[in-house]
C-alpha positions as CSV (number, residue, x, y, z in Angstrom):
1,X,106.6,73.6,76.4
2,X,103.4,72.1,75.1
3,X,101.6,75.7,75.0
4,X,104.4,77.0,72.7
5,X,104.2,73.8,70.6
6,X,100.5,74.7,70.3
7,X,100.8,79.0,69.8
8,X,104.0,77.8,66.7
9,X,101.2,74.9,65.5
10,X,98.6,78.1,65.6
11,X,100.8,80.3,63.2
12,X,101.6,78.1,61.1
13,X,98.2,77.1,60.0
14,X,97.5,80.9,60.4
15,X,100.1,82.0,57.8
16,X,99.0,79.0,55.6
17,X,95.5,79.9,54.9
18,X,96.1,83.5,55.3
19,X,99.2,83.4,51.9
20,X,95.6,81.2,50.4
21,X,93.4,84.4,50.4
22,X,93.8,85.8,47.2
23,X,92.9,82.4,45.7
24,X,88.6,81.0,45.5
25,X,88.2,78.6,48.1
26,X,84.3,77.4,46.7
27,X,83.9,74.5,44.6
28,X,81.8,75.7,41.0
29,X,80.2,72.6,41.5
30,X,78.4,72.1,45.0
31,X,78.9,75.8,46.5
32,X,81.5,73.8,49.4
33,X,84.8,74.4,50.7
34,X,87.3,73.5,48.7
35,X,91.0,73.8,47.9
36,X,91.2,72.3,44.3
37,X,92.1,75.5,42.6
38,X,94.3,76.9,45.1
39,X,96.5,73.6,44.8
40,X,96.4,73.2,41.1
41,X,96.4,77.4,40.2
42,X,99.0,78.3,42.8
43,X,102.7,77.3,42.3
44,X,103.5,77.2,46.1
45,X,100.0,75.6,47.1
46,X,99.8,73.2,49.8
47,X,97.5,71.6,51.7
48,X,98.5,72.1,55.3
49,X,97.8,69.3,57.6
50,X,98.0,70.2,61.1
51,X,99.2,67.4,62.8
52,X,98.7,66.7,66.6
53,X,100.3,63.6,67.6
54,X,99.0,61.4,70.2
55,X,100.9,58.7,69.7
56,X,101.4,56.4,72.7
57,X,104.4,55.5,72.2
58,X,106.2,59.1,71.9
59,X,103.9,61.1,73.7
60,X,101.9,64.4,72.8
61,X,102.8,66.3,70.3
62,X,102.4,68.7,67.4
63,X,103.6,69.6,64.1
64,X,103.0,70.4,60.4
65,X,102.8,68.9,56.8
66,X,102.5,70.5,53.6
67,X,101.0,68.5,50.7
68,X,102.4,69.6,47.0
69,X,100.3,68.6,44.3
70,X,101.6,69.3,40.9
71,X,99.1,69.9,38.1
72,X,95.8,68.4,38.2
73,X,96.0,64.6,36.9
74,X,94.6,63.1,34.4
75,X,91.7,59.7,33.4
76,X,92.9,56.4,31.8
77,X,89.3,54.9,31.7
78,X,88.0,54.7,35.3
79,X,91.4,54.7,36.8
80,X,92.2,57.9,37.9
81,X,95.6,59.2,37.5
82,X,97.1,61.5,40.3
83,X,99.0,64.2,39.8
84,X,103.2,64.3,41.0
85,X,103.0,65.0,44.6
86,X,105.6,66.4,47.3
87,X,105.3,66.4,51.0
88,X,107.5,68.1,53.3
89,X,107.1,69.1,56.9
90,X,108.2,68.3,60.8
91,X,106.9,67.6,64.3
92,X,108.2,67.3,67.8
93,X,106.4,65.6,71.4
94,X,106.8,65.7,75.0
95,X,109.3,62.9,75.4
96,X,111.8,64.9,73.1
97,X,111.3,63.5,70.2
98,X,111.3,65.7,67.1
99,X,111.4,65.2,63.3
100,X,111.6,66.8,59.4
101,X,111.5,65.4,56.0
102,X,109.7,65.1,52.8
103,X,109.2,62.8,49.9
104,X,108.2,63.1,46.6
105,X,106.2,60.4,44.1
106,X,106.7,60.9,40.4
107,X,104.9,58.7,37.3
108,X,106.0,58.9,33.6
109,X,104.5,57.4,30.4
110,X,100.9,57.7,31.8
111,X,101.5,56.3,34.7
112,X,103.4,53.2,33.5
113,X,106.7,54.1,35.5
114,X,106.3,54.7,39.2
115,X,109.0,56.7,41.8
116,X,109.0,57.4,45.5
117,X,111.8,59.0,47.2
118,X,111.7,60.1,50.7
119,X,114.2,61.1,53.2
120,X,114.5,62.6,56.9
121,X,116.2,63.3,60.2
122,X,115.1,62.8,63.8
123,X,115.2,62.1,67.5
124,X,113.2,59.8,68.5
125,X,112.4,58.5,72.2
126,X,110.8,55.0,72.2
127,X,109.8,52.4,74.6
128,X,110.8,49.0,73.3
129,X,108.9,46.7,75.2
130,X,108.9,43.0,73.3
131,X,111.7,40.5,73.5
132,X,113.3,41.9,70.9
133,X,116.5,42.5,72.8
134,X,118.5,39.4,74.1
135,X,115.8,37.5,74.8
136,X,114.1,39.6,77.1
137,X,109.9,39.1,78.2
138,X,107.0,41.0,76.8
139,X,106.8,42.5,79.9
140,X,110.5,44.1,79.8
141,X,110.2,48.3,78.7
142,X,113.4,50.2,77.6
143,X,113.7,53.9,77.4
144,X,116.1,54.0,73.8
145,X,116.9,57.5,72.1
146,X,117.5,57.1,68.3
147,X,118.9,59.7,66.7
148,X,120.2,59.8,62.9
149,X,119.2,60.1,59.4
150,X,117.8,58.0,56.6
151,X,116.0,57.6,52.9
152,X,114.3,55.3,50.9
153,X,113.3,55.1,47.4
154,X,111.1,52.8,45.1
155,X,111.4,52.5,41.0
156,X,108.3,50.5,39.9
157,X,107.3,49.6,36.1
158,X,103.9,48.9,34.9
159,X,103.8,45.0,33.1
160,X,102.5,46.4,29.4
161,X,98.8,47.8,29.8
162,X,98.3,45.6,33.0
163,X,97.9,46.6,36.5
164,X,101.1,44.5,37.6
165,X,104.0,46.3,38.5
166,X,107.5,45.0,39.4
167,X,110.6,47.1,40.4
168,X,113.4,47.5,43.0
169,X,113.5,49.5,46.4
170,X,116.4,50.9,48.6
171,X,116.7,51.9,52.1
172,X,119.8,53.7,54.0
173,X,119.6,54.6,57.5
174,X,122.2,56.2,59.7
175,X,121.8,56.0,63.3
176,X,123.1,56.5,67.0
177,X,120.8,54.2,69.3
178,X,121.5,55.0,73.5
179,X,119.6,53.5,76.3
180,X,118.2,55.5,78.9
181,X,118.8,53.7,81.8
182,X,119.9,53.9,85.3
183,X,121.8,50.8,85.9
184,X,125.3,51.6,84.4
185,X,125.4,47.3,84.0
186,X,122.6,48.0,81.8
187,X,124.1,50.5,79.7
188,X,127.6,48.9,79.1
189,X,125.8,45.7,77.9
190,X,123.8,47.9,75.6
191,X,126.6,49.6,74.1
192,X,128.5,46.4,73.7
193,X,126.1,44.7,72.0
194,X,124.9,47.4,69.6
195,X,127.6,50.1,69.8
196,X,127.1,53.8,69.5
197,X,126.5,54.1,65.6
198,X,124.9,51.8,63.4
199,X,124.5,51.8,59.8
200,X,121.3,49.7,57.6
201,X,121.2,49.0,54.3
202,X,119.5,47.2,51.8
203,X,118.4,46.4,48.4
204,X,114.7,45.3,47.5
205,X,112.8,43.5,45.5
206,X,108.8,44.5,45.2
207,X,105.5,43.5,43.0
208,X,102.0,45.4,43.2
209,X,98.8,45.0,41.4
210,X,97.2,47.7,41.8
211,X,93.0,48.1,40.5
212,X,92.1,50.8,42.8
213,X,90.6,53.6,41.1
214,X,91.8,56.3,43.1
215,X,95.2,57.2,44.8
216,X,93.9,58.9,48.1
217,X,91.0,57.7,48.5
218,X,89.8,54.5,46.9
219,X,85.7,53.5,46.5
220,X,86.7,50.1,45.2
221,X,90.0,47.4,43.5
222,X,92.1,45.7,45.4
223,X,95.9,46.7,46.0
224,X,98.2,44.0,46.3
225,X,101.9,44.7,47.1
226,X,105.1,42.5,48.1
227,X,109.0,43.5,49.1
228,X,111.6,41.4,49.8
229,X,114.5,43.7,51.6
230,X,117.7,42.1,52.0
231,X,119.9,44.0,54.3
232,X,123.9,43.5,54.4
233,X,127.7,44.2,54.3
234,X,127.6,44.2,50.8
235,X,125.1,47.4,50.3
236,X,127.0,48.9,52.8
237,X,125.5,48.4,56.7
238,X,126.0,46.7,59.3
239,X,123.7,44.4,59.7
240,X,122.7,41.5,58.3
241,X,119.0,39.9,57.7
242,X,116.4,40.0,55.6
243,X,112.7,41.0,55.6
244,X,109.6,40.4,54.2
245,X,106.8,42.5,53.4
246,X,103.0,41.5,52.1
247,X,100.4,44.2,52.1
248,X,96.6,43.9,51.0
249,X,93.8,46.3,50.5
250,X,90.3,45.5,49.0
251,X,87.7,48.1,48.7
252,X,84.2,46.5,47.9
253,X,81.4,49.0,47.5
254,X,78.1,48.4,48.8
255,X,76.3,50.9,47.5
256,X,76.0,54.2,46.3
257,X,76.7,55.2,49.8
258,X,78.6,52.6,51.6
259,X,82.0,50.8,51.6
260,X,83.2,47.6,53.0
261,X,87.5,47.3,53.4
262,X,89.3,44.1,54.0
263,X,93.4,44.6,54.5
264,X,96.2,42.8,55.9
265,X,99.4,42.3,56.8
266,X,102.7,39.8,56.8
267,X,105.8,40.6,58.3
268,X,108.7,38.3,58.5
269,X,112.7,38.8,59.6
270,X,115.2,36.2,59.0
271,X,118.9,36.1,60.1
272,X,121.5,34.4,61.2
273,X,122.8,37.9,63.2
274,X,121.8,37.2,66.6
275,X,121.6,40.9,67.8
276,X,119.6,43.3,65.0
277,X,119.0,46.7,65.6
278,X,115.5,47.3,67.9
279,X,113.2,48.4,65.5
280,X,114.1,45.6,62.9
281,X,111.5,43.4,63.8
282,X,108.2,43.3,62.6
283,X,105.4,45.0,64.8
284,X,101.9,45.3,65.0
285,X,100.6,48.5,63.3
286,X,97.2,49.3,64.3
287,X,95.4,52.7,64.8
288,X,95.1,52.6,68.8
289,X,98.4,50.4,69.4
290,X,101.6,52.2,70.4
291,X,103.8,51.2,67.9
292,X,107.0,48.6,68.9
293,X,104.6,47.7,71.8
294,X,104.5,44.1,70.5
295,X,106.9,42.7,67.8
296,X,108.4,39.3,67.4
297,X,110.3,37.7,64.5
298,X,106.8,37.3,62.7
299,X,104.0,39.8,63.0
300,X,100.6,40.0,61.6
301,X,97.5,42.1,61.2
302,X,93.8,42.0,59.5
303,X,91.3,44.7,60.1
304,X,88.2,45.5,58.2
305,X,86.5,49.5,57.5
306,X,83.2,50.4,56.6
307,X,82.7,53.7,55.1
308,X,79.8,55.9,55.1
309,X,79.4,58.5,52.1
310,X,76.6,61.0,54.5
311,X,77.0,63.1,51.8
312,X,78.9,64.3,48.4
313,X,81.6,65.8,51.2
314,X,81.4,64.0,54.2
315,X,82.5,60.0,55.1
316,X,82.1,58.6,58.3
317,X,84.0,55.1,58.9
318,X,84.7,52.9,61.5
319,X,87.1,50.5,61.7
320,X,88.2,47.1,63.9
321,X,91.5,45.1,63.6
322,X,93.9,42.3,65.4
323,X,96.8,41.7,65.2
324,X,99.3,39.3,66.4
325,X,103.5,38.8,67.0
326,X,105.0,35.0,67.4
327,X,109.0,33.9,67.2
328,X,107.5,31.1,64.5
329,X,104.8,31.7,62.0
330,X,103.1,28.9,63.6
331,X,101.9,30.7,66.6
332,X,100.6,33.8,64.7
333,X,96.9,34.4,66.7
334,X,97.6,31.7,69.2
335,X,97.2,35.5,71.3
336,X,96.3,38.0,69.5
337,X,95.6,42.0,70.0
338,X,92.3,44.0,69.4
339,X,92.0,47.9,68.2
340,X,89.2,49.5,67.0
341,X,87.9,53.0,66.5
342,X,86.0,55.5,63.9
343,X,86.5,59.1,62.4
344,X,85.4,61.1,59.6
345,X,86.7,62.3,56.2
346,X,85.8,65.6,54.2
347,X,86.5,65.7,50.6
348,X,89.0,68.9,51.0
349,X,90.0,68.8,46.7
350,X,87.3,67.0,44.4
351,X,88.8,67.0,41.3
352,X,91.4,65.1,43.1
353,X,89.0,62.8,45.4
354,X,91.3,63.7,47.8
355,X,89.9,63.3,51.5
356,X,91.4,64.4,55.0
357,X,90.4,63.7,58.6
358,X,90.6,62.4,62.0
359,X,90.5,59.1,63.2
360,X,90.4,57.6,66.9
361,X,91.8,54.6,67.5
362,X,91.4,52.7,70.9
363,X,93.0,49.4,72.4
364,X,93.5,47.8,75.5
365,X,94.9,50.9,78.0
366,X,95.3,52.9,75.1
367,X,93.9,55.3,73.3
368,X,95.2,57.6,70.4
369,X,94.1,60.4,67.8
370,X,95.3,60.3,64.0
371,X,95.3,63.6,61.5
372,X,94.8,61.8,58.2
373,X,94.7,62.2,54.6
374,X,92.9,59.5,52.8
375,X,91.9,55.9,54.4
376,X,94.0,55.5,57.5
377,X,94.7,52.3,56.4
């Protein structure tokens, strides 16, 4: 199963570069590989990302993106502007779990009006470990199979000439969520708790401030974001609670040639629903952390990067992180969890500053491998 994954992965990126011949694959500038003027000259060029998934908590894996960008962007002072961009592609693992979708980000008004829509339709076989679920230990691993649809979309407006933005998010996800489990007592208190199908919705609230001065791959600002999601009967699901989302990133150059990052993140669910559906919860997202291996009711992370520009093309970073779940806010870090790891980045479209790579994160007993484009953070 994995060597057919691999020979359609193969032909894929095969046909991708081969439909990119006709077009000059040499930057003008520095004489390098680069795929600026197939992307921007070509209406049906992509940037194929390869992905091979090593995700712990789905299993090995393999699949493929393609990233649209249309037209070539534009300069408001030292901000660059990025061109609309499209994304569409799939993937599938060893535990069964498979996936397709795409999203698309739009700006008007030079960039003063801000859209993001995505949307997409999967199986996916997770481990659920925390005590998420009834009340159960850390310790406690079920085998669930989630399978369904879902979308999202963001409508953000720029504050005058400032780098403040405030806007309004929606999310609608369709599910059926089975446990695979032996005990049939196991299984009949599942499905009378959750059911077969489930249904979440919600309308948010969100604020950014952004100063980063590029899109993909930022050399310094900060970016600042908020959401408040409030999920209910009234916007149509099943549930109801409400969750909250803060999100920092501040890129602080060095030097010429290196890059300090600071980020973190707050996560926070509140209801008076005692059952929510698994994934609900906040959990710690690290690079080298299975994700849903540790949530809780509050969930936090900080992590730190340092880049290294070897040269015009290449960036090597390495990055370390912690992160830490609690039921009250008050134990955040009274235990906490540790990842680290490093990778590279080549600048694959320089008009675009646009940067893809690989990045291995480690942690604990686990260890995992990331295909990605811009920071990984």
């Amino acid at each position: 199963m994995r060597f057919r994954k691999t020979k359609l992965l193969l032909l894929m990126t095969l046909t991708s570069f081969t439909s990119m011949a006709s077009s000059s694959f040499v930057d003008k500038v520095d004489g390098m590989f680069d795929m600026s003027e197939y992307l921007h000259d070509n209406s049906y060029g992509f940037l194929p990302v390869p992905v091979v998934i090593t995700e712990p908590a789905v299993g090995y894996g393999a699949g493929m993106f393609g990233v649209f960008l249309h037209g070539k962007g534009s300069r408001d002072g030292d901000r660059f502007i990025p061109p609309d961009i499209s994304v569409l592609g799939g993937g599938a693992t060893q535990n069964g779990s498979w996936f397709v979708g795409g999203g698309h980000r739009h700006t008007w008004n030079n960039d003063h009006i801000r859209w993001l829509g995505a949307a997409g339709y999967g199986n996916g076989n997770v481990d659920i470990y925390k005590n998420n679920v009834l009340g159960f230990g850390r310790s406690w691993e079920m085998n669930t199979e989630t399978k369904g649809y879902g979308g999202l979309q963001k409508l953000m407006f720029r504050l005058e000439d400032s780098s403040a933005f405030i806007g309004v998010s929606q999310v609608y996800v369709r599910t059926d969520i089975s446990l695979s489990s032996d005990s049939e007592l196991i299984n009949r208190v599942w499905k009378r708790f959750f059911g077969s199908e489930s249904t979440s919705s919600a309308f948010g609230l969100v604020a950014e401030y952004d100063t980063t001065d590029n899109l993909f791959y930022p050399r310094s600002g900060m970016s600042l974001s908020g959401e408040y999601r409030m999920y209910g009967n009234t916007f149509g699901g099943d549930y109801r609670y409400n969750q909250l989302t803060l999100d920092g990133k501040y890129f602080y150059p060095l030097n010429d040639a290196w890059t300090l990052v600071v980020a973190g993140n707050y996560q926070a669910v509140s209801s008076d629903d005692f059952i929510l559906p698994p994934t609900a919860r906040p959990d710690i997202n690290l690079r080298g952390i299975s994700r849903f291996r540790y949530q809780g009711d509050y969930a936090s992370t900080v992590q730190t990067q340092l880049e290294w520009q070897v040269t015009p093309r290449w960036i090597v970073q390495g990055f370390v992180g912690a992160g830490s779940v609690a039921s009250d806010s008050q134990d955040l870090y009274q235990s906490s969890e540790v990842a680290g790891g490093g990778g590279f980045r080549y600048l694959i479209a320089r008009p675009y500053g646009l940067y893809t790579g690989i990045d291995v994160g480690v942690s604990g007993n686990e260890q995992a491998i990331y295909f990605n484009v811009g920071t990984g953070l």
